[in-house]
N, C-alpha and C positions, 0 to 999 in steps of 0.2 A: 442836217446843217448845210445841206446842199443851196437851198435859199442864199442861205445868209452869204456862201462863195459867186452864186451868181449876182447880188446883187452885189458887192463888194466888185465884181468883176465890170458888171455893165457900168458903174459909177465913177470908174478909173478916171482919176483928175480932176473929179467935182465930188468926192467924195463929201463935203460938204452942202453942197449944193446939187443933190442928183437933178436938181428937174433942168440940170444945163448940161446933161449929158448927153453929148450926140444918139449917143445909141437909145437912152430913156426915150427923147424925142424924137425921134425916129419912128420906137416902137408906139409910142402914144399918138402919131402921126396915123400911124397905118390904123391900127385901134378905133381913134377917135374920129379920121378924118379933117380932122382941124390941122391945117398948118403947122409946124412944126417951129418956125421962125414965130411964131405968133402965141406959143403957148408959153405960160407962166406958173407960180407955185402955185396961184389957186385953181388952178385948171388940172393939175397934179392931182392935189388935196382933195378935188371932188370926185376926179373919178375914181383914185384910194378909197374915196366913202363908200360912194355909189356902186362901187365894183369890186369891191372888196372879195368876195368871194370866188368872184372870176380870176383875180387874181390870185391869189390862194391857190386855186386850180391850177394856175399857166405854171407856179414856182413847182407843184405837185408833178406836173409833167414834165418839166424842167428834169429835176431831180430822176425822175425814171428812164427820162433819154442818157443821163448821166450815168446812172447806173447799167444801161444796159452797154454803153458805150466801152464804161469800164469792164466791164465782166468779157465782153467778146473781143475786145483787145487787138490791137492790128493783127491783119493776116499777114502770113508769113507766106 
């Protein structure tokens, strides 16, 4: 369920509308290359299609930086 906190996280204040989250477009910026001021839902929608499993992937490594984040825990 680690996904679900990161997207829930990135989404903060457009939860409704993620593809007006700074940080969504930001990342879909860097991603995609395309402007960031310039992108809209269907530009979202398609790379969700298109990239789907890259995606998949990024929340899969997401979740194991997470994990290992937790597990070694600050140094004292």
């Amino acid at each position: 369920m680690y996904w679900l906190r990161f997207l829930w996280n990135a989404t903060r204040g457009h939860r409704l509308r993620p593809w007006r989250s700074p940080y969504l477009r930001w990342r879909m910026e860097t991603y995609s290359g395309r402007p960031a001021d310039q992108l809209r839902l269907r530009d979202f929608r398609e790379v969700m299609v298109r990239d789907r499993m890259q995606f998949v992937r990024f929340l899969r490594w997401t979740e194991e930086l997470g994990e290992l984040a937790h597990r070694k825990g600050p140094e004292a």
